[in-house]
N, C-alpha and C positions, 0 to 999 in steps of 0.2 A: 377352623378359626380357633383362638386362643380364649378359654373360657376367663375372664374377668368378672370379682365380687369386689362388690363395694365395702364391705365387713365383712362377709365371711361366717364363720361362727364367732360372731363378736368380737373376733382376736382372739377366742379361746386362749392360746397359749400367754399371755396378758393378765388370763384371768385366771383364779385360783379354782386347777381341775380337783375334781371331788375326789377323798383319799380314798373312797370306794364306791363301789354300783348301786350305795344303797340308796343316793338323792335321786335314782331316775325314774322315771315314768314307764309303765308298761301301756299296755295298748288293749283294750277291748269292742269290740266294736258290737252295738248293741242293733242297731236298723238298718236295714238297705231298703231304696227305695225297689220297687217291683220293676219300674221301669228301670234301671239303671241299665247302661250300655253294657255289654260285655267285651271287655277285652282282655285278648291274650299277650301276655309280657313270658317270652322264651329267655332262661339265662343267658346272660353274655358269656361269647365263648370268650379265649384268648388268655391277657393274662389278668392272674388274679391278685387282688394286692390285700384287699376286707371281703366284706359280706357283697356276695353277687351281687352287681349292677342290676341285673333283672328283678331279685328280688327287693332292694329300695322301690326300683319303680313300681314294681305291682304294692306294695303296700303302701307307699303314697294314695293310689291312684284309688285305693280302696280307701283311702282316709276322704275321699270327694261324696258330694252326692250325684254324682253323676258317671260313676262310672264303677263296674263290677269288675275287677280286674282278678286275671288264674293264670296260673303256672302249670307246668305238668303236673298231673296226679301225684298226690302225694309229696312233692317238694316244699321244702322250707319256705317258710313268709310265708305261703298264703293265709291271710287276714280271712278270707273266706272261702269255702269250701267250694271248688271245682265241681262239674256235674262230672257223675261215674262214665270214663269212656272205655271204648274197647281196645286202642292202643295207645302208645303213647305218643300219635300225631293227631289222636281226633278231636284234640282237646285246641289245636291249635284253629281246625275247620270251623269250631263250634263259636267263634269270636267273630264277629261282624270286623273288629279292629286289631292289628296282629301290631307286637315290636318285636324287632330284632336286632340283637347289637354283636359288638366285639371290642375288646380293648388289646391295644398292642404297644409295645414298650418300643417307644425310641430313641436313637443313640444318643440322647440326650441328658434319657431317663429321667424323661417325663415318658407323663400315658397318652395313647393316642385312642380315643373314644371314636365309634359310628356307629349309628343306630338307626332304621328306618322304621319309620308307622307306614302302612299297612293297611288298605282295606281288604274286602274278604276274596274277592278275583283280582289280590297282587298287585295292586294299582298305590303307586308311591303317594302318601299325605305330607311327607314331612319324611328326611333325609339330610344330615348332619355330622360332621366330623369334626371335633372340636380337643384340645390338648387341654391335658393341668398336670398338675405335680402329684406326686401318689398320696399326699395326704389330703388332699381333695377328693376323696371317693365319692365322699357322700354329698359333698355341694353338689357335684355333677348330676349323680341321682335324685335331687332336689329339680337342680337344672330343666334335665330332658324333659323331667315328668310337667313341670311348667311347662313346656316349647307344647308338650302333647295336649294338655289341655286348653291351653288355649287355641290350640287349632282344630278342636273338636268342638271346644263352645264357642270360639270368640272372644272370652274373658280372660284377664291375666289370671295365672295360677300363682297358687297362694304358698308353693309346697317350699321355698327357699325362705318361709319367713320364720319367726320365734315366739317362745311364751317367756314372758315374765311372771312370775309370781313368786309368793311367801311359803318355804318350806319350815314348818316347825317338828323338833325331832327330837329325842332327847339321847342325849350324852351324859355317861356317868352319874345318872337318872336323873338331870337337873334339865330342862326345858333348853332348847335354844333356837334359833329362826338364822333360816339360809334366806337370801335371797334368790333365789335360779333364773337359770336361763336356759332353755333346752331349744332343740328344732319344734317346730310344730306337731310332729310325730313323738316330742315324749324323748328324741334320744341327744345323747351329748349334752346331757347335764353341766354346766360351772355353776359355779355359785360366784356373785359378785359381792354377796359381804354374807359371813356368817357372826353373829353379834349373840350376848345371852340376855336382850333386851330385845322386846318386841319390834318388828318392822311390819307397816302397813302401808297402805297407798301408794304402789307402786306403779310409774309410766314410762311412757316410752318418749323421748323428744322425737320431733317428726324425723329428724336423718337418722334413727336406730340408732344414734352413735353415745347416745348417753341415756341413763334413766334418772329418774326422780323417785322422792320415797319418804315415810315417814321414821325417821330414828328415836329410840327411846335410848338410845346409850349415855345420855348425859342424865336421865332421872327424869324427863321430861320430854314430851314430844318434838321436836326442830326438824324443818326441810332440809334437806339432802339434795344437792346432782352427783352424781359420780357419771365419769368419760371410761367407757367400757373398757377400750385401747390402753389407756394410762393409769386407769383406775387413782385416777385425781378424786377426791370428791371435795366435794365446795359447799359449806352451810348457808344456807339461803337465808334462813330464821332461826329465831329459840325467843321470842316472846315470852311471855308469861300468859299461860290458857295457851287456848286450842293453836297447836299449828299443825295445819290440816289440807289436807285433799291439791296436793297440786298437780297441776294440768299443764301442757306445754300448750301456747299459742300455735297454730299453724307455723309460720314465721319461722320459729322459734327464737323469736324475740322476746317474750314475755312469756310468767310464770302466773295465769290463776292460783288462788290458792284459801283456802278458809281460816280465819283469821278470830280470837277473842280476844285482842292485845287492849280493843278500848271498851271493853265489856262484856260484850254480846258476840255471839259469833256471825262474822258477816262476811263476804266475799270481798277482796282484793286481786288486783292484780301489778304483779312486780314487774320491772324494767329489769331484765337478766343483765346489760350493762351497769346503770345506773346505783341499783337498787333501789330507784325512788317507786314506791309505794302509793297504790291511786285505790282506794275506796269504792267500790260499787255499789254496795247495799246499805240501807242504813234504817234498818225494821228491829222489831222488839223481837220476833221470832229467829229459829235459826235458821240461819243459810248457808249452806255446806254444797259440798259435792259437786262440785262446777267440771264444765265437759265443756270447750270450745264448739262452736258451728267450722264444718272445714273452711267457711270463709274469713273468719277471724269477725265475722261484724255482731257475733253474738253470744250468749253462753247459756247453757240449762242449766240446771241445780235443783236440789233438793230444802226444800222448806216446810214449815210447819205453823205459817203463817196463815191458812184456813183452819187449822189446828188439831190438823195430822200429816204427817209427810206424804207432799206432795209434788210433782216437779211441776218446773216452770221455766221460763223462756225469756231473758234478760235481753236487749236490744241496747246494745253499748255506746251507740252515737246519743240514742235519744234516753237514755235511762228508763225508757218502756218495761214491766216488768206482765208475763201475761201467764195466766194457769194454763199448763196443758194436759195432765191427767186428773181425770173424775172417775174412773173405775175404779173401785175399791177405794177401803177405808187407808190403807199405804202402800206409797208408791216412792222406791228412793233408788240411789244407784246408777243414774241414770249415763248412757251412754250414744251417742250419735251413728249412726253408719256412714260410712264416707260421702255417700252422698246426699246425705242430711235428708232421707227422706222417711227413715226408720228411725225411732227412739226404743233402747231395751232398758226394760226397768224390772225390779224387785216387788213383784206387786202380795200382797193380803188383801183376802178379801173379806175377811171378817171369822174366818173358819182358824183363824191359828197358822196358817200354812204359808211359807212364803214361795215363790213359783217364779221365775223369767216369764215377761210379760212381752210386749212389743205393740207399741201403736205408730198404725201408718197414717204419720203426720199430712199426707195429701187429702187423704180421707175420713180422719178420725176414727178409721177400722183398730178397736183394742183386741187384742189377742192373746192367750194365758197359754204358752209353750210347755212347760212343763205340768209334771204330776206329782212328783217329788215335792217336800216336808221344810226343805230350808237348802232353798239354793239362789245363790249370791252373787257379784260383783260379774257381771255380762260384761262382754268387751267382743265389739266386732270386728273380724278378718278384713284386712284392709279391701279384700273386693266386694265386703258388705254381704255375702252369700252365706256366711257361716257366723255361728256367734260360740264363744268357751266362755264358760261360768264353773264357777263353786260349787259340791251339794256333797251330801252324804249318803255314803254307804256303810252298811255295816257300824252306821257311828263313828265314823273314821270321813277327812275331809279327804276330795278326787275332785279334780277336773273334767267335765265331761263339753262334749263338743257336738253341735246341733248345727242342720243346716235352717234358713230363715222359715222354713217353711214346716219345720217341724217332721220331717219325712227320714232325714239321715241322724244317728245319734251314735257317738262314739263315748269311754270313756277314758281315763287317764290316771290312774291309781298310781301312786307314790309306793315304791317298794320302803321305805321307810318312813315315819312321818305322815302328816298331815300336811296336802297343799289347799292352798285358798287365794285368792285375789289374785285372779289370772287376769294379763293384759295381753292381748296381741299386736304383734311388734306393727308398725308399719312395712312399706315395699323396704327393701334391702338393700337395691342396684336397681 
């Protein structure tokens, strides 16, 4: 079959590639579960265009909580260490799950991919031959590694999607803020706006094809879209006071967004045609940080209307407004899982410490993920199984990436710079 993306890497070539390696992200991987499956990912033979097909896959597959993935001893990528064998085939026996690929160049010149999964007596899971162009390496290694996972668990795999977030860095020792874009593995860096004015609040609209953001370039904070493709961007606002925290509607019809224009800062939400402007809140306290329900009938935020930040649960038909976290003294940040069954928050408990929280809204079960000193802005993988935030290392800001259950932990450190305000893109295609 002919492999088709709906964006791709954003259109990379659209967007302005970094004038060196130093915006990317490296990779450390910090937990494996005990359980995690073992599988064997063998180089693709044939021909070579970048970095082996087998190795994308295996270090994908090691970016999961579900799967321990090894190459031959001592080969490149491996994210994790193979157990010691006696040749160089027992590494293959020793995997419940085997792949194996080849890529072949057609007179067309394009690449012709086939890979099969593999369980351990030889028995085909998944077999596949599918075409792209050679600078589609790594979508495709994106690709398989999706097909594999979800036929191992059943759930779409996550490994074709992106991070958004704020790289600040300095230049000719004076401060400046990228905005990036990389895969979810950290690599293929762009930056879609690099500015010497702070940028915060970055999203994703639900088709990945555009972001939102906050811009300091006029001396003041204004909402931004920029069209990744085009790299149109479009000022939404520039108020006077807060122009803050915007959210794309499911839809992507409407724009949430926090608002101090008639005093107080209170939530709105904008008509992306119209611009007409509708009011939500109308409290003495502040109301920030609005995060859609994926059905559009609702919104959470952050408030300090019991009088400490706390989230809450807006109900848009009826103007309902309901508290939903009481652990700890603050709780802000707040972010939805796809299927609206998890909330991750920034919780204090009273200790100085800030920590990724998460309450399961079915049950009221509150949970403190982390152990870490000041870690930030949570955003979950669109199949709700993973969640990247903020935190520090070394005094320096990284990316790290946890699965929901607190069992898998990666990190994500910026070879130059400090990142922070990680978003995870939506599905892609």
């Amino acid at each position: 079959m002919r492999l088709h993306f709906l964006v791709g890497m954003v259109c990379a070539a659209s967007l302005t590639a970094t004038a060196t390696a130093q915006a990317s992200l490296t990779i450390e991987i910090t937990q494996v579960p005990d359980d995690a499956r073992l599988i064997a990912v063998a180089p693709f033979t044939g021909e070579q265009v970048g970095e082996n097909l087998g190795s994308i896959i295996r270090s994908n597959l090691n970016h999961a909580d579900v799967f321990r993935a090894i190459g031959p001893y001592g080969s490149d990528g491996d994210a994790v260490t193979p157990p010691v064998v006696s040749s160089s085939e027992d590494w293959l026996s020793a995997a419940g799950l085997v792949v194996r690929g080849q890529v072949l160049r057609q007179p067309d010149g394009r690449l012709s991919f086939q890979y099969t999964l593999a369980d351990r007596d030889g028995n085909a899971l998944l077999s596949e031959r599918l075409s792209a162009g050679t600078g589609r390496w790594r979508d495709v290694g994106h690709y398989i590694s999706d097909r594999i996972y979800q036929r191992i668990t059943g759930e779409r795999g996550f490994f074709s999607t992106h991070l958004l977030y704020v790289n600040s860095y300095r230049r000719d020792g004076k401060l400046r803020y990228r905005l990036g874009i990389s895969d979810m593995d950290g690599k293929r860096h762009v930056t879609a706006l690099d500015s010497a004015e702070p940028i915060n609040s970055p999203t994703w609209s639900p088709d990945g094809r555009q972001v939102a953001y906050v811009s300091f370039e006029s001396g003041r904070p204004a909402i931004f879209t920029q069209n990744l493709a085009t790299r149109q961007r479009t000022q939404l606002t520039q108020f006077p006071g807060l122009n803050s925290s915007p959210a794309w509607s499911p839809d992507g019809q409407r724009m949430a967004m926090a608002l101090s224009k008639d005093g107080n800062p209170e939530l709105y939400v904008m008509d992306l045609k119209t611009r007409a402007l509708t009011r939500l809140t109308d409290h003495p306290a502040i109301d920030t940080e609005p995060r859609w329900s994926a059905d559009g009938q609702s919104l959470v935020f952050t408030s300090d209307r019991s009088g400490k930040p706390q989230i809450y649960r807006l109900q848009l038909a009826s103007g309902e407004v309901r508290r939903l976290t009481f652990d700890g003294r603050f709780n802000a940040r707040p972010d939805l899982s796809p299927d609206g069954r998890t909330l991750a928050v920034v919780n204090e408990n009273g200790d100085g410490q800030y920590r990724i929280a998460t309450l399961d809204l079915r049950n009221g079960v509150f949970s403190r993920m982390t152990s870490t000193r000041l870690d930030a802005s949570p955003s979950f993988a669109p199949n709700g199984r993973m969640l990247v935030y903020s935190t520090l290392r070394a005094g320096k800001g990284v990316l790290s990436i946890m699965s929901l259950d607190g069992r898998f932990r990666l990190t994500l450190p910026a070879i130059e710079g400090e990142i922070r305000e990680p978003v995870w893109s939506p599905w892609l295609r």
